[in-house]
C-alpha positions as CSV (number, residue, x, y, z in Angstrom):
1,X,0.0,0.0,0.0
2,X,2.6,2.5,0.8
3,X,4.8,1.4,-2.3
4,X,1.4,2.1,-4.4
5,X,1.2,5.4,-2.5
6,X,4.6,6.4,-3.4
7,X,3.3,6.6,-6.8
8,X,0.8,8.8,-6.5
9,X,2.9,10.9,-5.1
10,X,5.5,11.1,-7.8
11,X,2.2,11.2,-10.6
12,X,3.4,8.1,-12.1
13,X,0.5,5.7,-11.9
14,X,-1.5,5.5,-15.1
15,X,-4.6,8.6,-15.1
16,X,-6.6,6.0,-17.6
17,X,-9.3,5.7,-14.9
18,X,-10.4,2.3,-16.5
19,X,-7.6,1.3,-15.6
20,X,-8.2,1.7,-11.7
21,X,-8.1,-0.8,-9.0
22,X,-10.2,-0.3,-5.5
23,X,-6.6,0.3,-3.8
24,X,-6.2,3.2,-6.2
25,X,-9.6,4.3,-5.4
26,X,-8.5,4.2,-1.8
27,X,-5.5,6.3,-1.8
28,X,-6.8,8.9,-4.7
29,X,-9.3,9.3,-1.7
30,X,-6.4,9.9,0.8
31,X,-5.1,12.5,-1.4
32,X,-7.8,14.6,-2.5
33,X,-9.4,14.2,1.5
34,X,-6.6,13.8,3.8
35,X,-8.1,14.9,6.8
36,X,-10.6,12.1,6.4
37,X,-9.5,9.4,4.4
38,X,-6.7,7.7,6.3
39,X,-4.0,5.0,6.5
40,X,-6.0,3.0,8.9
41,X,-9.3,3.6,7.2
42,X,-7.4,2.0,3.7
43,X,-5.8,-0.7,5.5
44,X,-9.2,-1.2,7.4
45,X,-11.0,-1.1,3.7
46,X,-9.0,-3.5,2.1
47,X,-9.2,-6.2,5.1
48,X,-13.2,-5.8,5.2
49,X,-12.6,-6.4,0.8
50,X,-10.6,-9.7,1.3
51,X,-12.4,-11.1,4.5
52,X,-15.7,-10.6,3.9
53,X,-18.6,-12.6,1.9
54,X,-15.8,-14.7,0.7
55,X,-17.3,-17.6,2.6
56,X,-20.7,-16.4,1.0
57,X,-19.8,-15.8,-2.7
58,X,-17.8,-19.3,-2.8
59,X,-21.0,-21.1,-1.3
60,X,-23.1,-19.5,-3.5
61,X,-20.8,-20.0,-7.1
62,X,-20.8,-23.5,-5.5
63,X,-24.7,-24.2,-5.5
64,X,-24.7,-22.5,-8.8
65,X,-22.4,-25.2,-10.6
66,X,-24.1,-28.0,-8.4
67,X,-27.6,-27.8,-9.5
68,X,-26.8,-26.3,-13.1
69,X,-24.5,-29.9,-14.0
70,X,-26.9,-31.8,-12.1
71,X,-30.1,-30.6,-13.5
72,X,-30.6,-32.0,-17.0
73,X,-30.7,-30.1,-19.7
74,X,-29.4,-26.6,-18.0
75,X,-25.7,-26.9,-18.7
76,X,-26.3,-27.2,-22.1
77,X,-28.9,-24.7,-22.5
78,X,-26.9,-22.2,-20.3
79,X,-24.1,-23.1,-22.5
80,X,-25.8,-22.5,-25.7
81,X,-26.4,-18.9,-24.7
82,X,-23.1,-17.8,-23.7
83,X,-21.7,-19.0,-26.7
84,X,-24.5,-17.3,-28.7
85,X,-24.4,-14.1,-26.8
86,X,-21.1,-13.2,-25.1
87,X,-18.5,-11.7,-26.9
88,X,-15.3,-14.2,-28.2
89,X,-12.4,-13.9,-25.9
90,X,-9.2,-12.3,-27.6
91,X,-6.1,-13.9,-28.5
92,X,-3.8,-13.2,-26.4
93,X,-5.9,-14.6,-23.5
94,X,-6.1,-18.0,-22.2
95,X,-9.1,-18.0,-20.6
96,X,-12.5,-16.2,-21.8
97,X,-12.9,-12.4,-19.9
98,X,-17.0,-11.9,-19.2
99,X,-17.9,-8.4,-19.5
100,X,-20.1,-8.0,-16.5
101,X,-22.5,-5.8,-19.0
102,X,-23.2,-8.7,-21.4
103,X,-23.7,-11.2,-18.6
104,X,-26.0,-9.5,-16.6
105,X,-28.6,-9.2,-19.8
106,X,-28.3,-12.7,-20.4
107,X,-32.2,-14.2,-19.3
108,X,-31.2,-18.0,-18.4
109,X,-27.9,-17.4,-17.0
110,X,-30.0,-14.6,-14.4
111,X,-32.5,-17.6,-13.9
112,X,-29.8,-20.2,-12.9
113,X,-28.2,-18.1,-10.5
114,X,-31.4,-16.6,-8.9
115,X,-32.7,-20.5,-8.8
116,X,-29.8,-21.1,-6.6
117,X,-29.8,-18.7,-4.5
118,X,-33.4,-19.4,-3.9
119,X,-32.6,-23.2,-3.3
120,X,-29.3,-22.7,-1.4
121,X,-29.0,-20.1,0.5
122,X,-25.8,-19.1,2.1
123,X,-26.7,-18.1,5.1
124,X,-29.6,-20.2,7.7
125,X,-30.1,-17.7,10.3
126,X,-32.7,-15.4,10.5
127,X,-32.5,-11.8,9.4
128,X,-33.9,-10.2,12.8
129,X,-35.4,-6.8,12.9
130,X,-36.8,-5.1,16.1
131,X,-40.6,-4.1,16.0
132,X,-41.2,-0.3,16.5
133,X,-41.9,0.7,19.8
134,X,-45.5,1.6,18.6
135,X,-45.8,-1.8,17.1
136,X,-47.0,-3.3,13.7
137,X,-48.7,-5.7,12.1
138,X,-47.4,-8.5,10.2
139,X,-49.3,-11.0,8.4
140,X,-52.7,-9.6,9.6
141,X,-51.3,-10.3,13.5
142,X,-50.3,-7.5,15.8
143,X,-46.5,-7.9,16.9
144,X,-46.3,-5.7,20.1
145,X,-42.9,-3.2,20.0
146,X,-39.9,-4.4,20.9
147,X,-40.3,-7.7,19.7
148,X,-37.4,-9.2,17.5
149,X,-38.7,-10.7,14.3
150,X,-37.4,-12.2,11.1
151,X,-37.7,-15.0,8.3
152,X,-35.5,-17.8,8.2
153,X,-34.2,-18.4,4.1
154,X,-34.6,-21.8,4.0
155,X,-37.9,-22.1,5.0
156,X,-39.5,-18.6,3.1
157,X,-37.7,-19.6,-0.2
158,X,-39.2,-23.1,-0.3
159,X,-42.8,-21.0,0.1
160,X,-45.3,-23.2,-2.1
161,X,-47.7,-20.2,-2.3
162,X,-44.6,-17.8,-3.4
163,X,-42.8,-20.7,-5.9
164,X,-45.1,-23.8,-6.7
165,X,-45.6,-27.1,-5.8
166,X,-42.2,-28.1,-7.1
167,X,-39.7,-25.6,-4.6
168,X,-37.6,-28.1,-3.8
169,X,-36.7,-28.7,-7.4
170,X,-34.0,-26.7,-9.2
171,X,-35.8,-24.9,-11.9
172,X,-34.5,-21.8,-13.1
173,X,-37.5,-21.9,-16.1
174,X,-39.7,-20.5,-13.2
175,X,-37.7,-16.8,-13.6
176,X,-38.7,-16.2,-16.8
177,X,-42.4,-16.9,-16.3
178,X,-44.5,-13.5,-16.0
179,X,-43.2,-10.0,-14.4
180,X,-45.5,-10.0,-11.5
181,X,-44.5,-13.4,-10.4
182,X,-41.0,-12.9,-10.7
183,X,-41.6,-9.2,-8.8
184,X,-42.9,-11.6,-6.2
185,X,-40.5,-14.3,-5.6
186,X,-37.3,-11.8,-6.0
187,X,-39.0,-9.7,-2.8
188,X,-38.1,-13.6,-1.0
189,X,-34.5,-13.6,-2.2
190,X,-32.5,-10.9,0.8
191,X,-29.5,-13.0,0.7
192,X,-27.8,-9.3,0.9
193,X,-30.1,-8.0,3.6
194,X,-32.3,-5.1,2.4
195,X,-32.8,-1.5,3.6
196,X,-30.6,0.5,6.2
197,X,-29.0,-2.7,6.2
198,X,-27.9,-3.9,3.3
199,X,-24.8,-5.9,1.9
200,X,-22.3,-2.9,1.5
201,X,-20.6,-5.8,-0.6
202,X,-23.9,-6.9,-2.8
203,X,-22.4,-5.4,-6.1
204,X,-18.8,-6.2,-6.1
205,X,-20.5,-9.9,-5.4
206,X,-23.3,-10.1,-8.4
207,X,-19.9,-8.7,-9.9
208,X,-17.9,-11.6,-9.4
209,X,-21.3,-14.4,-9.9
210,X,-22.1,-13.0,-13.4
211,X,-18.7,-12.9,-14.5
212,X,-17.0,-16.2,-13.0
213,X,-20.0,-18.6,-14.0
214,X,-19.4,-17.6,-17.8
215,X,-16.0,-17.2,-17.9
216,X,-15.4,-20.9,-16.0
217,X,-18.3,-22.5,-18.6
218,X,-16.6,-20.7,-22.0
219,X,-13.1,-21.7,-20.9
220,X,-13.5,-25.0,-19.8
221,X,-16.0,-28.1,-20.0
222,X,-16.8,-28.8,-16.7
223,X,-18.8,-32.0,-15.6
224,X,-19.4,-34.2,-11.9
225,X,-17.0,-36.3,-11.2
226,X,-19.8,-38.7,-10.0
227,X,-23.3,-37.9,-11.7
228,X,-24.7,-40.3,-8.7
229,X,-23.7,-39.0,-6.1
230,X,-25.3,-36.1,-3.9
231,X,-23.2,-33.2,-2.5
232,X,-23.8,-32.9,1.7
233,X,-23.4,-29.5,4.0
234,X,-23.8,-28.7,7.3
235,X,-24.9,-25.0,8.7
236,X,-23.1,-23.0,11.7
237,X,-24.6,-20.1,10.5
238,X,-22.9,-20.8,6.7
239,X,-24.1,-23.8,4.9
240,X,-21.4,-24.9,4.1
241,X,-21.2,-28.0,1.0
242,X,-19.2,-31.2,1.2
243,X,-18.5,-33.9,-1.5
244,X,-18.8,-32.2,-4.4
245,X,-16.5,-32.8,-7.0
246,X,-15.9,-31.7,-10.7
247,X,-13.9,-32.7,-13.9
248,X,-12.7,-29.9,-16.6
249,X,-11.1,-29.8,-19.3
250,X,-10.1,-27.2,-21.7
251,X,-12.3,-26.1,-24.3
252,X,-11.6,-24.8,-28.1
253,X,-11.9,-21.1,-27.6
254,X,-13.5,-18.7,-30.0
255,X,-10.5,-16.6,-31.0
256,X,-10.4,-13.0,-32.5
257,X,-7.6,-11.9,-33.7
């Protein structure tokens, strides 16, 4: 950090804000605002960047894989639209760079990750809220103030009035059904918390979802390494997977030279 500094000091890092990392973010902030943007405060930045969600995000790119090569039918569908819709990766690469712009318009690949984080969710515990101290009503019953409520995920996502009579079945066709019902099942999905108190992290992680998933799928074929057998986990707050294992192998890239 303080060799990084050093640069900005000097004006040799590159002005080519495109070119910017968060660190550089950071420290631009440290010089135009000194008296508030500190040393600690970037050291304290960059810790929160590389400790936190990446429990979470790994879980969730986890599910994602799981159910998509177990579900049949969706790899290949999945992988008939990135092919047909993403851009082909540059020559001088060896793996295929997702543009977070392209993936995020992509209809199916948005239904395969919203189906799993519908079906697995990261986290088991409730989201608790405290009732206001005049009270409220919830469900047509009067909760008093005071009173700590919240929704576990696992048990509001698998909702049969909210997704069917098939929720504990990984079907990512039931995102592109009509507007309303969609509107409707995404108000279940708060993996990031919502309101005052949401995921300060919830972009840079649908940044890294819609850009791995494709770039791992247009790189490399990727299948179970027993089709039989079901993955395990076990929740202490994360549910965490167990026995899950993949093959890959490196696909013929689309090249543009």
């Amino acid at each position: 950090m303080r060799e990084r500094y050093k640069h900005y000091e000097s004006n040799e890092r590159v002005k080519d804000s495109s070119q910017e990392d968060l660190l550089d973010k950071f420290l631009k902030a440290k010089k135009e605002h000194p008296e508030i943007v500190t040393d600690k405060e970037i050291l304290g930045l960059n810790v929160s960047l590389i400790v936190a969600g990446g429990d979470t995000i790994a879980m969730s790119l986890t599910a994602v894989l799981y159910y998509v090569l177990r579900t049949p039918g969706c790899y290949s569908t999945l992988q008939e639209e990135l092919d047909k819709h993403l851009s082909p990766h540059l020559s001088d690469m060896s793996y295929h760079k997702t543009l977070f712009s392209e993936a995020r318009k992509l209809p199916y690949l948005n239904a395969c990750i919203q189906e799993a984080f519908r079906l697995h969710p990261a986290t088991s515990f409730s989201l608790e809220r405290v009732v206001p101290s005049s009270g409220d009503t919830i469900d047509g019953h009067f909760v008093p103030g005071g009173t700590v409520v919240g929704c576990n995920p696992w048990v509001l996502r698998r909702d049969k009035a909210t997704f069917g009579e098939d929720v504990d079945q990984y079907r990512p066709e039931r995102w592109l059904g009509e507007p309303e019902t969609v509107h409707r099942m995404s108000q279940t999905l708060f993996q990031f918390g919502a309101g005052s108190y949401i995921c300060l992290g919830k972009n840079i992680a649908y940044l890294e979802i819609y850009k791995l998933i494709p770039s791992l799928m247009q790189t490399f074929e990727i299948s179970l390494d027993d089709p039989e057998k079901e993955w395990t986990h076990s929740s202490r707050g994360f549910v965490r997977q167990k026995d899950f294992s993949i093959r890959i192998s490196r696909r013929d890239l689309k090249v543009t030279v």
